[in-house]
C-alpha positions in Angstrom: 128.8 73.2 139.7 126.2 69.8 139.8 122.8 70.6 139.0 122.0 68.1 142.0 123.2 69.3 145.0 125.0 66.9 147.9 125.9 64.6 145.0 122.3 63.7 144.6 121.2 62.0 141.4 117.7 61.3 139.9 117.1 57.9 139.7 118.3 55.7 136.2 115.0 55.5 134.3 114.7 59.7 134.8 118.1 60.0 133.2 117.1 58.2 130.4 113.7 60.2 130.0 116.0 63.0 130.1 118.3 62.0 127.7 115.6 60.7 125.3 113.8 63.8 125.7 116.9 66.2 124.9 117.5 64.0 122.1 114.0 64.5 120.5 114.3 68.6 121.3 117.4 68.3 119.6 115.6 66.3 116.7 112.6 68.7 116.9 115.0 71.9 116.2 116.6 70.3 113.4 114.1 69.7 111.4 112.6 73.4 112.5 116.2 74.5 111.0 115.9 72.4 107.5 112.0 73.2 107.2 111.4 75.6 103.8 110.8 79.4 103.8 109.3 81.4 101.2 110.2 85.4 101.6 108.8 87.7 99.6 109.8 91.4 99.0 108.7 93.9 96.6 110.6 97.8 96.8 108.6 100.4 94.9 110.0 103.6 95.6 107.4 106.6 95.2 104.4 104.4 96.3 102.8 103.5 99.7 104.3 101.7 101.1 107.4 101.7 99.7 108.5 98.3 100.7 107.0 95.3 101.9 108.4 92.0 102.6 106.4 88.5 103.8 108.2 85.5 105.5 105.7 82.5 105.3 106.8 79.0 106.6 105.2 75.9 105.9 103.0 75.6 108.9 101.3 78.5 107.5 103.7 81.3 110.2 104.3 84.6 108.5 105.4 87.8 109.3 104.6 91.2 107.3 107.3 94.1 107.6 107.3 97.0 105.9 110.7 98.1 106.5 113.7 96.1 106.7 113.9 96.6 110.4 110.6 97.2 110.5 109.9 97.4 114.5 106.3 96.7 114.6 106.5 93.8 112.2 103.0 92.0 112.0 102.4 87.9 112.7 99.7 85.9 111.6 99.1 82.9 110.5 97.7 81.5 107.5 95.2 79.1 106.5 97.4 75.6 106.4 95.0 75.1 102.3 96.5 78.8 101.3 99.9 77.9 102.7 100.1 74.3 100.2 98.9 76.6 97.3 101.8 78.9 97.7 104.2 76.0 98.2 102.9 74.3 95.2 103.2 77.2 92.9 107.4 77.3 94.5 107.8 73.9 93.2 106.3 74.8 89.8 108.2 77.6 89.5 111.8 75.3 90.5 112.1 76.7 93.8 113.4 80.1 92.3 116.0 78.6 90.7 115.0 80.3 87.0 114.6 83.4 85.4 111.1 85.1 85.9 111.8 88.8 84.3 110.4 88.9 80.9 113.1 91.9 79.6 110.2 93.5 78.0 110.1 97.3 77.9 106.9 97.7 80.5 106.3 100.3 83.2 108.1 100.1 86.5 105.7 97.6 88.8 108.2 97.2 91.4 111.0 95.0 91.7 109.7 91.9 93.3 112.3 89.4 95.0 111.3 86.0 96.1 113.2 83.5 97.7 113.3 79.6 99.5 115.1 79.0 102.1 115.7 75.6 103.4 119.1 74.3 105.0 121.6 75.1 103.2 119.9 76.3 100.1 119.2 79.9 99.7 117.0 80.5 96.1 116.2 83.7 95.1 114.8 85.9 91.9 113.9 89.0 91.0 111.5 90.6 88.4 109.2 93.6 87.6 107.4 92.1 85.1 107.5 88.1 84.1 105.1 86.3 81.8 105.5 83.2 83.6 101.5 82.4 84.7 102.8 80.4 88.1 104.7 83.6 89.0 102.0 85.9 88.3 99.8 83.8 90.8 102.1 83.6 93.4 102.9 87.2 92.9 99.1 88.0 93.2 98.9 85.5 96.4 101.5 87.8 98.4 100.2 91.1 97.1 96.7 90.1 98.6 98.7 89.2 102.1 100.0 93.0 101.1 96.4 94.0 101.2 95.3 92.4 103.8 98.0 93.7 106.3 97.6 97.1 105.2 93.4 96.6 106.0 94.5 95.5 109.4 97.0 98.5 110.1 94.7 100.9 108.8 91.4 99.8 110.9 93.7 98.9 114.3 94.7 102.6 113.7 91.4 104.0 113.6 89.8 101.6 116.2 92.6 103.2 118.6 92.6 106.8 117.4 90.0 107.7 115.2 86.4 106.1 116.1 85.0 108.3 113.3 87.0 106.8 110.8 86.0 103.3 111.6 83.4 102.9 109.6 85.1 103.9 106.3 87.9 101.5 107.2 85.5 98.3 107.1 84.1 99.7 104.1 86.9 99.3 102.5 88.0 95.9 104.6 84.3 94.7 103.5 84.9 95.3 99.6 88.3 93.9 99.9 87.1 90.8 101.3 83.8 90.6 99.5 86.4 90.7 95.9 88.2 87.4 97.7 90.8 89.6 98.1 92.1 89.0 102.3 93.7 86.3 103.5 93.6 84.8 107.2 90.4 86.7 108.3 90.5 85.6 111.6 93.4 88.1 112.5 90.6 90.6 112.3 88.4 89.3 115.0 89.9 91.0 118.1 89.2 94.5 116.3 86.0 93.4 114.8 84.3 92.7 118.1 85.7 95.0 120.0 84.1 97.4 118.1 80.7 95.6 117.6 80.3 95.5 121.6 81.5 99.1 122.2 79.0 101.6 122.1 81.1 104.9 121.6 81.6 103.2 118.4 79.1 104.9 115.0 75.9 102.4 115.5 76.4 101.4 111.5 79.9 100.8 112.7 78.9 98.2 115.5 76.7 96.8 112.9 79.2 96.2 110.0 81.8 95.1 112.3 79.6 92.3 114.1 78.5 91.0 110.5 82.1 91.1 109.3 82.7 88.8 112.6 79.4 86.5 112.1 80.7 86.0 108.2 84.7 84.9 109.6 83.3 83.2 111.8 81.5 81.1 109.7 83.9 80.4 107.2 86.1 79.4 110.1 83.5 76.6 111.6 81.0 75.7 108.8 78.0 74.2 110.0 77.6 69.9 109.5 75.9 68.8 106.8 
């Protein structure tokens, strides 16, 4: 059946706006398609959480699971200066194309996969332990988005179901990110002031929490020199 009804046709110059916007959408999802992926997955049985993987594309998109099927997967994104560090370190490191495991006789510290995507290409290597120093710091770079995921689960739990325990939780999110140690901040500012402008909230939790907010916030819009 005709989208136009009665035989009726938009005029020439709208078909052609048409057509040249399809052909752009069409360009657009291409290039979506072919753009790079970095996933990262480390299995540790015994600890908690026993898996963990992080999908990061390059406009700075990720997704934390910590499950294969993981049904509450968390998004966020990250800071676009974070996302060209981890890229860069992928490039130094050949895209995963080479060995990373150092065979030497060390404690189990979880078998860590990573792998680019990109087209047609599909890199990937695993390793529990590589002397490589690029793959240490990339390594270290997806164990802090680890971290930071965790903070977030563990204070949205506690902001929901346990107001007593909200304090502890930005203790801990306050040490973390006082060591340098969370990534994309801002994910945190829903919770944060919803618990700074809620008084059945501990008073020393309001306090912490507002701070926490005031100091993202901040980093996030630097004043002008």
């Amino acid at each position: 059946m005709s989208r136009y009804p009665n035989g009726d046709r938009p005029p020439a110059d709208e078909c052609r706006k048409m057509k040249t916007l399809a052909l752009f959408a069409f360009a657009c999802g291409i290039g979506f398609a072919d753009a790079p992926r970095i996933l990262y997955s480390k299995s540790f049985p015994g600890s908690v959480p026993a898996f963990v993987s992080i999908s990061l594309e390059q406009d700075g998109s990720a997704v934390y699971k910590e499950a294969v099927n993981d049904d509450y997967p968390l998004k966020f994104k990250l800071d676009l200066q974070d996302v060209a560090e981890i890229f860069r370190l992928a490039a130094k490191l050949d895209r995963f194309t080479r060995k990373l495991e150092s065979d030497l006789k060390v404690a189990n510290m979880g078998m860590k996969s990573l792998r680019w995507e990109e087209g047609a290409v599909n890199n990937e290597v695993k390793f529990n332990y590589s002397l490589d120093e690029d793959a240490k710091i990339i390594a270290d770079w997806f164990e802090k988005i680890v971290e930071t995921e965790q903070h977030f689960i563990r204070l949205e739990r506690t902001v929901k179901y346990d107001k007593l325990g909200v304090n502890q939780s930005l203790l801990y999110f306050d040490s973390s990110h006082q060591k340098n140690r969370i990534v994309a901040p801002e994910q945190f500012l829903p919770l944060l002031d919803r618990v700074a402008r809620n008084e059945s909230y501990l008073h020393m939790a309001r306090e912490r929490a507002a701070r926490l907010a005031d100091t993202i916030r901040a980093r996030k819009n630097p004043p002008s020199p």
